[in-house]
N, C-alpha and C positions, 0 to 999 in steps of 0.2 A: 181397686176401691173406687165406691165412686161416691157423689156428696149429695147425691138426696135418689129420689125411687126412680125408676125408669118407667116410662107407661109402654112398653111391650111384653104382651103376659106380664103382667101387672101379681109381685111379688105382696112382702106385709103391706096392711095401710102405713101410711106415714106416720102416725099416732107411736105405732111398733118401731116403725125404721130412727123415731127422736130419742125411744126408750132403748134400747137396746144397741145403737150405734153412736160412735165417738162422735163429743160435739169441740170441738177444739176450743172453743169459749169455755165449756167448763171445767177441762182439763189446766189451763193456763190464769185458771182466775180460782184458787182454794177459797173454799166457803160456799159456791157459788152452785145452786140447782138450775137444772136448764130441761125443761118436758114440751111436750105439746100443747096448746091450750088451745081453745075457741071459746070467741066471745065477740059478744053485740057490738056495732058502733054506729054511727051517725050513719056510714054509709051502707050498712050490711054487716051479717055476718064476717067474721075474719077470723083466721085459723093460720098457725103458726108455732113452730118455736120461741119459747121464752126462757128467760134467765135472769135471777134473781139473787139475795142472799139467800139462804139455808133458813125455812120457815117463812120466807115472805110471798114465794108467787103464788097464792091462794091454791083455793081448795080444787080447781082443776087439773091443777100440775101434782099438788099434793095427793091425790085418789090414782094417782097412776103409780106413787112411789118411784122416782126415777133412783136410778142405778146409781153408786158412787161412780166420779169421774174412770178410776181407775180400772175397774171392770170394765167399765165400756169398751177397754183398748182390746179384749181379751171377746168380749159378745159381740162386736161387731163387724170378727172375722168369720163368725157362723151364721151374719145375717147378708142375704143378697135381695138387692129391691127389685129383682123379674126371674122369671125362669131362662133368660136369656142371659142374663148377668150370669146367674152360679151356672149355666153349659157351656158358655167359654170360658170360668174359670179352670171349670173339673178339665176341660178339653187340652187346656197348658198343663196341669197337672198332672197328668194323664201320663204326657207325651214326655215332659221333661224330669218328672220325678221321680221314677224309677232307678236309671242310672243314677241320679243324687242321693236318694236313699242308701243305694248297691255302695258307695263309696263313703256315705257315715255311717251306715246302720240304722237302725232301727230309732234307736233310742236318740243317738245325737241328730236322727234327721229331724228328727221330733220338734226336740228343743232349736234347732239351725230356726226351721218352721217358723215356731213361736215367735221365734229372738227377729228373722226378717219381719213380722207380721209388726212386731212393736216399733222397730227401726222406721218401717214403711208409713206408720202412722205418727211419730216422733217428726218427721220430713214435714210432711204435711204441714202439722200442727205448728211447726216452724216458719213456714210459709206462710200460713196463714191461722194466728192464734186469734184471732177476733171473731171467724168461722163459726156462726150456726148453723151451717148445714151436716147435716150427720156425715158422718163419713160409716159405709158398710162395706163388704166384701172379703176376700180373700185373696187379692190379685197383687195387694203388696205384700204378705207373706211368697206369693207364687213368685213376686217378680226376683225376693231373693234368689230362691229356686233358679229360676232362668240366669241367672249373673252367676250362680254356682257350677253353672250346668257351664255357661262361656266357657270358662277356666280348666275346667273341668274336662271338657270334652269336644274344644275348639274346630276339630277336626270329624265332626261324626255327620251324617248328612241325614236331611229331615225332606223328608217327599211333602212336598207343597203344591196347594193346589192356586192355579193362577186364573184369574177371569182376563182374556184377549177378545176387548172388544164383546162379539158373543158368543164365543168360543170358549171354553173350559179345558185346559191344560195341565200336565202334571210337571212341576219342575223338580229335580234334585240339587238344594241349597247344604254349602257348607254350614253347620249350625252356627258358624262366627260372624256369617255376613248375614243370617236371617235376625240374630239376635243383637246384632250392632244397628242392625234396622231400626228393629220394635224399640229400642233404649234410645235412637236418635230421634225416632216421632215422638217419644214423649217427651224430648226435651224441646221439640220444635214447638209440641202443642202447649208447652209451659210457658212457653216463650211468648206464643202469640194469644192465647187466652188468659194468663195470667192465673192467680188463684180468685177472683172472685166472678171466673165466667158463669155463665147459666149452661153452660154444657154437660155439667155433672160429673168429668173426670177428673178423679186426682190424680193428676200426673206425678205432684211431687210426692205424691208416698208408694209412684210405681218408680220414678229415681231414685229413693232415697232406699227400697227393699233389695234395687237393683246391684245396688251399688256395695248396700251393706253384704252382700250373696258374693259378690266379685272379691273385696275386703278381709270375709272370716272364711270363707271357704279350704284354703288350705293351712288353715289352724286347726280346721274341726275335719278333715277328711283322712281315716282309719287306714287309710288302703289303697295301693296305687290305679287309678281309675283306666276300667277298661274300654277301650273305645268298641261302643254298640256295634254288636255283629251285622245289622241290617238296619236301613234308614227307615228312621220313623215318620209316620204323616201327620201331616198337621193341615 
């Protein structure tokens, strides 16, 4: 997930990304609309997020109809703010999701999905409930995904590509030390960004999807998981 658009290939306008994406202000405050607005001031134009009580932020916020808070947790893992955002989502999903599916099926990888995507943004919004920056993506549902996958299949190895210097290399990583990686950077970058950086990642709703994936993973898996015939790349 991340907390506002990315300007590479440039996904919805922002207008899209405030309607459609978690605002953790409105979720942690009942009563409360939270839309896009723009509007005149002394010094110019200014466009932004706002939030209100229920009928109060005028008629700009009002003509867009924002979403109840609770929806949003649910639309704003179908919305990505670049085409670069949802190809490294799909790109983790891709590669980690198969074997996690092969071990709930169908139906419970489904629901596993959903249940990491809400946990992911539950984290977050804990982290930081005063947040109006949207939260959109699908990389905290994934990261349960990936903590399912740890567990799961600690032992399976993912063909990785390494940049040395200006050199381009193929490495074969145990999937326990690549993915104890990617969970310790974003505890590093939670740590030194905090939740109100201007970088735009929510780290904590890729710990908190990660964790919740590590957590429920052998309550909800049907089947004893087999370790992938051949290493996958990433």
């Amino acid at each position: 997930m991340i907390r506002h658009g990315g300007n590479l290939l440039e996904g919805p306008p922002p207008n899209e990304l405030a309607h459609y994406g978690l605002i953790p202000y409105a979720l942690t405050h009942p009563g409360t609309s939270c839309g896009w607005i723009a509007v005149e001031t002394f010094r110019g134009p200014a466009e932004g997020v706002a939030c209100a009580s229920s009928g109060q932020l005028g008629r700009a916020v009002a003509a867009t109809a924002p979403l109840p808070a609770w929806e949003t947790v649910f639309t704003s893992m179908f919305v990505h703010a670049s085409l670069l955002h949802i190809a490294g989502n799909m790109l983790f999903l891709a590669i980690f999701g198969p074997s996690v599916e092969e071990a709930l099926g169908r139906l419970r990888f489904l629901l596993f999905y959903f249940a990491g995507g809400i946990a992911a943004a539950a984290a977050q919004t804990a982290a930081d409930p005063s947040s109006l920056d949207p939260l959109v993506g699908a990389s905290g549902a994934i990261a349960a995904v990936l903590g399912g996958y740890l567990l799961l299949y600690p032992r399976a190895r993912i063909l990785t590509l390494v940049l040395i210097l200006f050199f381009v290399t193929v490495v074969e990583l145990p999937a326990v030390v690549l993915l104890v990686l990617w969970f310790g950077l974003q505890v590093v970058e939670a740590e030194v960004h905090g939740v109100g950086s201007g970088g735009g990642i929510a780290n904590f709703a890729h710990i908190g999807g990660f964790l919740f994936g590590m957590l429920t993973i052998r309550l909800v898996a049907r089947r004893r998981a087999r370790l992938p015939t051949a290493p996958a790349w990433l």
